[in-house]
N, C-alpha and C positions, 0 to 999 in steps of 0.2 A: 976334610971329613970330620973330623975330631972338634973343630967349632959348630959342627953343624948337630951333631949329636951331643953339645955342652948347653946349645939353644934349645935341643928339642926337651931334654932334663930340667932344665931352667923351667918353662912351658907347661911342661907337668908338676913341676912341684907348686908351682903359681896358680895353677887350678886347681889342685886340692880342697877341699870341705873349709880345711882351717885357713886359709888363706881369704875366704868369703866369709869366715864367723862372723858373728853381730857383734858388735861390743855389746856388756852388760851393764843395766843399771844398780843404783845399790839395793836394792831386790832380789839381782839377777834375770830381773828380767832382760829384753831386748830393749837397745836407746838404737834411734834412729836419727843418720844425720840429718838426713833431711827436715828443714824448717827446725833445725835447735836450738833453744834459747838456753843458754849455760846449760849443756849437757841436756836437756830436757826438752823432747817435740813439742810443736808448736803448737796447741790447738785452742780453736776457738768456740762461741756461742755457738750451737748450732752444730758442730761436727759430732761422727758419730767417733766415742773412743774406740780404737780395734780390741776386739776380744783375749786377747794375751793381759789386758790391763784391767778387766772388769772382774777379776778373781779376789779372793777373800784375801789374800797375801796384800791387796791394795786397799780396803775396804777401812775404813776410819766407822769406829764405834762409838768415840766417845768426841762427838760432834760439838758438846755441851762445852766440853773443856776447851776445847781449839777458838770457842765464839764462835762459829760456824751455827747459820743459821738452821731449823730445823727441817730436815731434809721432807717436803710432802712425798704423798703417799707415792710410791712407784718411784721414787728414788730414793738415791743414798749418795754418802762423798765418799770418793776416794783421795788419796793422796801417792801421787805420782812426780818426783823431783822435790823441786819447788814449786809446786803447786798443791791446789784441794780443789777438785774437781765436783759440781755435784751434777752425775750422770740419772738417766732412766734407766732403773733395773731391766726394761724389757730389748731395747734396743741400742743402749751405750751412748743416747743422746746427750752432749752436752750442754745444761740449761745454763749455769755460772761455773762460773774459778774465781779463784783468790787466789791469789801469791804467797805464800809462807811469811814473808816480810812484811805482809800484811795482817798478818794474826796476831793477838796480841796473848801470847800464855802465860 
């Protein structure tokens, strides 16, 4: 009886909230294992980015400095990992990326 209720304890404390936390990125936003390239999701031309990542905390302003081309109307770059993304302001579309290793500052 006393293994069976040391199982049931185990069980609960393993479903717990913190036991499912996201890891964070260095933002604090959420990193997701799936599809990571060195710590940092995978995505490509064409995906849309999810809305946790299209906030101003990601939003690169000074486009000029990075060589980063300039963003046309209805988008902008963000910068998420190693990458710089340049998404659609309306929909989180992704049109290009570059690689951080790729920029030259």
């Amino acid at each position: 009886m006393k293994n069976v209720l040391m199982a049931g304890v185990a069980v609960l404390l393993l479903s717990t909230p913190t036991a499912f936390a996201q890891r964070e990125d260095e933002h604090g936003g959420p990193r997701f294992a799936q599809n990571e390239v060195r710590g940092t999701p995978h995505w490509a031309r064409g995906d849309r980015l999810p809305e946790e990542f299209r906030g101003d905390r990601y939003t690169v302003s000074d486009w000029r400095a990075l060589h980063l081309r300039r963003p046309e109307h209805g988008f902008h770059w963000v910068h998420i990992g190693d990458r710089y993304l340049l998404i659609g302001e309306r929909n989180g579309m992704i049109r290009e990326f570059r690689m951080e290793h790729e920029i030259h500052h």
